[in-house]
C-alpha positions in Angstrom: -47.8 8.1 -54.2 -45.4 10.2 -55.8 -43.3 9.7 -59.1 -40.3 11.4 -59.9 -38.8 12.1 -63.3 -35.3 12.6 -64.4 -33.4 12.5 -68.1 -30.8 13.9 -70.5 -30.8 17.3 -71.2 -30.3 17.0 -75.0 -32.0 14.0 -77.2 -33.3 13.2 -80.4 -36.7 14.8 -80.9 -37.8 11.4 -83.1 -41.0 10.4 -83.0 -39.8 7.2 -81.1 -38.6 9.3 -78.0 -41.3 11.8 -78.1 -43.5 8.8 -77.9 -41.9 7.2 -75.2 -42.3 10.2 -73.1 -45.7 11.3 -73.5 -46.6 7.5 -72.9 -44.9 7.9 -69.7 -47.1 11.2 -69.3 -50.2 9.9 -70.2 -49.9 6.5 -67.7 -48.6 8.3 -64.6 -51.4 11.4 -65.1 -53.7 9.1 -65.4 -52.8 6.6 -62.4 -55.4 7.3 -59.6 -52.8 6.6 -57.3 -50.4 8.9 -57.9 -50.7 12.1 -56.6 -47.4 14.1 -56.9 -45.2 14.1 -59.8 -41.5 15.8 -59.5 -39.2 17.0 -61.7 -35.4 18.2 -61.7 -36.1 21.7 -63.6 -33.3 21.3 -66.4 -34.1 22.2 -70.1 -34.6 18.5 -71.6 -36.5 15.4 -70.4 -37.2 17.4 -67.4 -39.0 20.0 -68.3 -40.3 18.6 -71.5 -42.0 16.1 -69.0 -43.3 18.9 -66.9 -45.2 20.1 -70.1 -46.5 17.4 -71.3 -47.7 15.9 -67.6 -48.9 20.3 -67.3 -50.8 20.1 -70.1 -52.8 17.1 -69.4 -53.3 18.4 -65.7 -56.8 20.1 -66.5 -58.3 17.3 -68.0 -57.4 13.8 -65.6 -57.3 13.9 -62.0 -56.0 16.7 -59.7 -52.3 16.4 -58.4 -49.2 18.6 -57.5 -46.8 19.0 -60.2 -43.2 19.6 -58.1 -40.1 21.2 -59.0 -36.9 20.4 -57.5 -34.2 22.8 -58.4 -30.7 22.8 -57.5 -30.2 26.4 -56.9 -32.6 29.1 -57.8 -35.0 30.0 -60.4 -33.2 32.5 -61.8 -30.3 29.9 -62.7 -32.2 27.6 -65.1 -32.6 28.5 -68.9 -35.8 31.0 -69.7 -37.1 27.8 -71.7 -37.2 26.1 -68.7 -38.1 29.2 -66.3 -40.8 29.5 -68.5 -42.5 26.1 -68.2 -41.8 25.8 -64.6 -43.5 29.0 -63.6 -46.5 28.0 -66.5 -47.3 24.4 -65.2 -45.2 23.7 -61.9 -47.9 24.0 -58.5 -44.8 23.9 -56.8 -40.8 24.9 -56.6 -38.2 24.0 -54.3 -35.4 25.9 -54.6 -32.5 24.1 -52.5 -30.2 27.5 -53.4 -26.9 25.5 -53.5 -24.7 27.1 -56.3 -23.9 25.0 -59.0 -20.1 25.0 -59.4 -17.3 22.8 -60.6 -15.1 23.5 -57.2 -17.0 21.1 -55.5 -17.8 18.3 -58.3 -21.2 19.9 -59.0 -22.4 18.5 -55.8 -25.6 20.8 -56.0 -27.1 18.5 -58.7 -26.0 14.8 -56.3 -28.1 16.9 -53.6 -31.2 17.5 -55.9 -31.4 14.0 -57.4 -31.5 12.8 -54.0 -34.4 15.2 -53.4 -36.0 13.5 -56.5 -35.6 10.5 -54.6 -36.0 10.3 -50.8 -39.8 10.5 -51.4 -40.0 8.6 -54.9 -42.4 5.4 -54.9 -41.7 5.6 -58.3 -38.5 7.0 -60.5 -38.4 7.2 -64.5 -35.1 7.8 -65.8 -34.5 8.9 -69.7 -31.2 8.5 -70.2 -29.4 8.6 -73.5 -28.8 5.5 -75.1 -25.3 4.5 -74.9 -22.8 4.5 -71.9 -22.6 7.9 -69.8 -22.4 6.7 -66.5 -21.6 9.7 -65.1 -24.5 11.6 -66.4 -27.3 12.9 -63.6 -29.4 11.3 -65.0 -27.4 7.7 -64.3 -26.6 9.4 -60.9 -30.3 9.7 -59.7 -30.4 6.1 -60.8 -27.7 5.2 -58.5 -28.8 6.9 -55.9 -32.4 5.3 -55.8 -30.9 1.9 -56.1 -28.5 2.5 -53.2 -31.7 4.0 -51.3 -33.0 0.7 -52.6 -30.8 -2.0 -50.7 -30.7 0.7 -47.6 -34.4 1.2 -46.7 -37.6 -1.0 -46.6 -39.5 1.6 -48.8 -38.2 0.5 -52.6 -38.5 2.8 -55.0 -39.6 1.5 -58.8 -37.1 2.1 -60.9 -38.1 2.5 -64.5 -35.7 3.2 -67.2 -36.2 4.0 -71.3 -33.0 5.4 -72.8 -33.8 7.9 -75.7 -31.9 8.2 -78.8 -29.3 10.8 -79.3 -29.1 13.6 -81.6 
């Protein structure tokens, strides 16, 4: 099974979200079912999630941590570079370029890499209304995949305070 992971790039670091994430850590690592985890790459949820799932990797069960970035490597912050090339097994790099000209259509083309093979999504989204976030987005796009296809995707959502 895989599990993909998507969220807000800034949030409250309370105790209460930090919580709610490494929870979400903690259960999926240790699921003996799950066997790929994904993330988007962005500085926030995402890659916070990639550390805390990397971290734990050495000590539960073996599986790939994945890394779905819009464009390259080179594009993301070095916060984020850094993490992904210290505890991601893998990194797609789609290499769509991230611009406004076209409605930042790289990111609708990532989430819905996060997606097509999802069993199971988590979304972190910041409380309140921001549907046009990514994060909201990805959402979208699993529950359209949802009415669409017979393979339904578990959509899990916790929204996370803001700062």
């Amino acid at each position: 099974m895989q599990v993909s992971f998507t969220g807000t790039r800034k949030y409250s670091l309370n105790g209460d979200n930090i919580d709610k994430l490494k929870m979400v850590a903690y259960t999926m690592m240790g699921r003996q079912d799950i066997n790929i985890l994904c993330f988007g790459g962005a500085e926030g949820v995402d890659t916070d999630m990639l550390c805390y799932c990397g971290r734990l990797k050495n000590h539960l069960l073996p599986r790939t941590l994945k890394v779905i970035l819009p464009d390259t490597i080179e594009q993301v912050t070095e916060f984020a570079r850094d993490s992904i090339e210290k505890y991601a097994d893998e990194v797609i790099e789609l290499g769509n370029k991230i611009t406004r000209d076209d409605g930042y259509n790289s990111y609708r083309l990532r989430n819905t890499e996060l997606v097509l093979d999802a069993d199971i999504l988590w979304a972190f989204p910041k409380k309140g209304n921001y549907p046009r976030s990514g994060t909201w987005m990805t959402v979208n796009i699993a529950k359209n995949f949802n009415k669409s296809s017979k393979h339904q995707i578990a959509i899990n959502i916790r929204e996370l305070e803001r700062l």
